[in-house]
Structures are given as C-alpha cells and as structure tokens.
N, C-alpha and C positions, 0 to 999 in steps of 0.2 A: 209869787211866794218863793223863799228862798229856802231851803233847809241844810245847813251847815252842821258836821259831824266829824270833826276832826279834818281829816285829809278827804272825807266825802264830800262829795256838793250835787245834790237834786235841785233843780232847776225849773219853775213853773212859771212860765205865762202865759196870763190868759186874756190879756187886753189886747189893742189893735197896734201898739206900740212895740216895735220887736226888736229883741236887746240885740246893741250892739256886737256880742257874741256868733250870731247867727244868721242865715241868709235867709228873707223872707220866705223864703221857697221848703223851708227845713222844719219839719215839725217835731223829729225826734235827732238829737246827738248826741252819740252816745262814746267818750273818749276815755281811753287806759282804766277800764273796769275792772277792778279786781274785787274777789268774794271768799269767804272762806270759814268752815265750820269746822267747832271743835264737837270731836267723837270723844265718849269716853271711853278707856280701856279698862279699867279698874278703880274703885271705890273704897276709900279706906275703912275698917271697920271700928275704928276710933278715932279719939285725939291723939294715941298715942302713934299708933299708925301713921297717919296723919303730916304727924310731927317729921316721924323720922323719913316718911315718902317725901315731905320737905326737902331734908337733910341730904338725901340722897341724890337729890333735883328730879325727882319721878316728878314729873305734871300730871299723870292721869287721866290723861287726853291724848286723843293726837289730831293734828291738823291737817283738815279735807280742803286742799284749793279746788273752788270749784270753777269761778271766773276766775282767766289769768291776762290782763290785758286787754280784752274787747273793746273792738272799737266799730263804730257803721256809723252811718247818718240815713234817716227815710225821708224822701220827699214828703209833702202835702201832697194829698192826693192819690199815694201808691200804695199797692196792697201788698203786701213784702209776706213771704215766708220765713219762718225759722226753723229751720230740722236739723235732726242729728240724731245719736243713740240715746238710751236713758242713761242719765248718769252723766251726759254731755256738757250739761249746766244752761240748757234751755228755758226751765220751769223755773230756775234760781233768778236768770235774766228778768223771764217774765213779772216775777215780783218784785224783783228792785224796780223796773217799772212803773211798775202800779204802790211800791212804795210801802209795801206789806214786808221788805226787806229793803237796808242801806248799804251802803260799797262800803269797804273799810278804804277803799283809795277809787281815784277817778273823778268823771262828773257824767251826770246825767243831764241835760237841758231838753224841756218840753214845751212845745209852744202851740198850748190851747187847751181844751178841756180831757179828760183820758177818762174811757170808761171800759175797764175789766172785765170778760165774761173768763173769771179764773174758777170758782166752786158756783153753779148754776144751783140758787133752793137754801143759799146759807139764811139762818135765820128764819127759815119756815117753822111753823109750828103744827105740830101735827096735830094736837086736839082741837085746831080751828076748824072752819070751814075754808076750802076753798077762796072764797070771797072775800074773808075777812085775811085770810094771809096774801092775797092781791094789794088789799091795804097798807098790809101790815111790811110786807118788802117793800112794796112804793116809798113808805118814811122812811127804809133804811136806805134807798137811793137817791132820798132825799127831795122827794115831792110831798105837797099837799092833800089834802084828802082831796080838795076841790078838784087839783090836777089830775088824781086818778078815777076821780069821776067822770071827767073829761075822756080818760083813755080805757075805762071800764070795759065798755064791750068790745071795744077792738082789740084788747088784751085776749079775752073771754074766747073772741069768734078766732084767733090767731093761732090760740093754742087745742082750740075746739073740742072747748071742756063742757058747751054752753048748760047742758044737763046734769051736770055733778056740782055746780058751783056751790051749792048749799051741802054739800055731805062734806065729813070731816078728812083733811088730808090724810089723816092715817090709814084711812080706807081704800084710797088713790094706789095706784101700781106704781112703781116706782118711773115709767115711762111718762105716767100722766103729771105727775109732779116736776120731770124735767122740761115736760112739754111747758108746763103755765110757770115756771120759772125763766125758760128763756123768749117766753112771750114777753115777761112782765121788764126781763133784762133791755129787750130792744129797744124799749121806749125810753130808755136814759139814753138820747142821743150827744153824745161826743164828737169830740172833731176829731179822736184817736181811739178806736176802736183795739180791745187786744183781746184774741181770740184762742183758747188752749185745748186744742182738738172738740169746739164745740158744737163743728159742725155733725157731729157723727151722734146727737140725741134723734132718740124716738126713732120710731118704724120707718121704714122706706121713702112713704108717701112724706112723714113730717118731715126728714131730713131731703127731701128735694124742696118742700117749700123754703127749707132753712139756705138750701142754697140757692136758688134764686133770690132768697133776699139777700145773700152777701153778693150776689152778681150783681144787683140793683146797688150797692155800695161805690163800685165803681169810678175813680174821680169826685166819688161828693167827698167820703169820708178816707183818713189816713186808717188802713187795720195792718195787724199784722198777726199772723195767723202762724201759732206755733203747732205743728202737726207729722206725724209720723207718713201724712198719708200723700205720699209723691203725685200721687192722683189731682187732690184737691192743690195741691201747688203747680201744678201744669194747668190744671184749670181756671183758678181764680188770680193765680199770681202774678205782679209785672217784675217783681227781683224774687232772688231769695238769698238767706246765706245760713251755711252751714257750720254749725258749730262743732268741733268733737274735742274731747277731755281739757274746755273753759276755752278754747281758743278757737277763732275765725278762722276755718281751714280753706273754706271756698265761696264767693260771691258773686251773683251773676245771674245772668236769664233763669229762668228756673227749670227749662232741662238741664241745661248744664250745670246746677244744682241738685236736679235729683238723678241724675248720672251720676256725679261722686257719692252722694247718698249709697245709692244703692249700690255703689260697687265699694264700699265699706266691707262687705260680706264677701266680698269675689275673694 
C-alpha cells in the first residue's frame, strides 16, 4: 500500500516481494522527515477582524517545526530505542509511523505488518463488562470473534483478571484496565512492534512479566521502544538514537546513547 500526500510518501509492504527501494534486511526507512504544527496565537472576533487581520498579513498561528530532517533506517529483527526530552518530537515520529500523522515532506518505507502500543484501553467501554470489552477491542484490532475465542483465556490468565471478567470496567482500577488492555494488545502480532513507554503499566510483579515478554521479543520481532527510561534501553536495546528539538543528535550502542541522553542535564 502506498499513500501519497503531496511531497509525503508512507510506504507499506507486506508481501514477500521487497521493493526495490530497500534492502531485504530493512524493515523500517525512515528519509529527510519533516513535521510541523500550526499554534494558534489569536482568534478573530469577527468578519471584520478577520478581514483586516487578512489585510495586515496576521495568520493567527505560528509554526512549531517539530521534525526537521530525520533520517535512520532499523534492521529486521532489532530492538531500537528512541529517547530524548519532551517536546523533542519523539511521540510526533511515533505517529507518523503508525500513520495517525503524515510528513508534510520525506518518506517513510515499512516492510511488513506494524502494530502500535501508542494509547493502551482506546475504545474500552466502561459500562461493559470485562469480557465483552475483550471482544469488543479484539474487532478494533481487527480479529474475529472466532479468533478471540481462540485467545480468550490466555488474554484473561495474562493479565490475571480471571475473577472480575464479568463485572463492569467501570469498576476496574485504573491498573486493572491497563493490565487487560495490554494483554489483549499483544496478541496482534506484527512483524514491527512500536512501544511508547509501555513498559512501565501496572505493579512491579505485572511490569516484570511485561518485560520478559519484550526479552522474549528478541530477534523474532522488529520493536522499537520510545522511552524516557535509560534503564529499559541498556536493558532490552541492540541501538538506539537520540532525538532532541526534531533532529538525530546521537546514534549508536545504547550506552552511548544514554550517555548523551543523560548528559542533556550536565
């Protein structure tokens, strides 16, 4: 699949066939990205306003570069970090990725299936039960009922809710909803996993299970994990690269990634 935006280009394949653009070995390239929002400053309070804020050349906005230029490429198979400060244009990457946002210049090429854990629970409904919002996300990631009957209790026993599945989510603590959200997430397997700080849901004990299963990740699947936490990039990562205000400042092993990170502050 192609999608074409003026001077944009996202790039999706997902057959065995791999365009000649890229090296089979590549599952994400990512070339001359640029991004960028208009803020509004003021609001006219008429037409006539308006008119003369026209007249004047006032836009009424101002323009936030957020990507300026990005470029990387991820192997298949490597688990890549992304960090930098807020405000860096990490979160902005993430979603041009996943396609919930476009470049106004660049290209994006992805070769294979890409599956999000960007908002863990979107699309819950709280006067459901439990069980029936299992269901109810599974169709929005795009499975059958059939399929999640299939993945029912391994969902259930993952996020070990097995006891409440009949009471209504409203009731749920806000931990237990994250918890059966990113059980119910893992089972969309993709061949690119993109991760935005979601290792850090639920208590202690759930967020060690959560990482051993991104340890088990390992060489199967391409992730890339945007995170503040220098830890979880020493730990899980084979690159990383650093962003700060839209541009690629450092890239490399991941201490020496979270070395410059952290010496931001110095």
């Amino acid at each position: 699949m192609v999608k074409k935006h003026s001077e944009n280009i996202v790039t999706k394949n997902t057959s065995t066939n791999i365009r000649s653009a890229s090296s089979s070995k590549i599952a994400i390239k990512v070339t001359n990205l640029h991004k960028s929002f208009r803020l509004p400053t003021e609001r006219a309070a008429g037409l006539k306003q308006a008119i003369f804020n026209w007249l004047k050349g006032v836009k009424g906005y101002t323009e936030q570069k957020v990507l300026r230029g990005v470029n990387f490429e991820i192997k298949k198979g490597e688990f890549v970090g992304i960090v930098g400060r807020n405000g860096s244009g990490k979160s902005t990457l993430l979603k041009l990725l996943a396609e919930i946002y476009y470049p106004e210049q660049g290209k994006i090429e992805i070769d294979g299936t890409l599956v999000p854990f960007i908002e863990l629970g979107v699309g819950f409904n709280p006067e459901l039960t439990g069980r029936e919002n299992v269901y109810l996300n599974g169709a929005l990631l795009g499975f059958s009922n059939h399929q999640m009957d299939a993945m029912y209790d391994e969902i259930v026993k993952f996020a070990e809710l097995e006891q409440f599945m009949d009471a209504k989510l409203k009731n749920y603590s806000s931990g237990m909803q994250v918890r059966l959200a990113f059980s119910i997430a893992i089972r969309a397997k993709g061949d690119i996993l993109i991760l935005d700080e979601v290792l850090a849901v639920g208590d202690a004990a759930f967020q060690e299970k959560c990482n051993n299963y991104f340890a088990s990740l390992h060489g199967e699947q391409t992730v890339i994990l945007v995170t503040h936490s220098m830890e979880n990039v020493r730990r899980f990562c084979d690159r990383a690269i650093l962003i700060e205000k839209g541009e690629v400042k450092v890239e490399g092993s991941p201490d020496k990634v979270a070395k410059a990170y952290e010496g931001l502050w110095s």
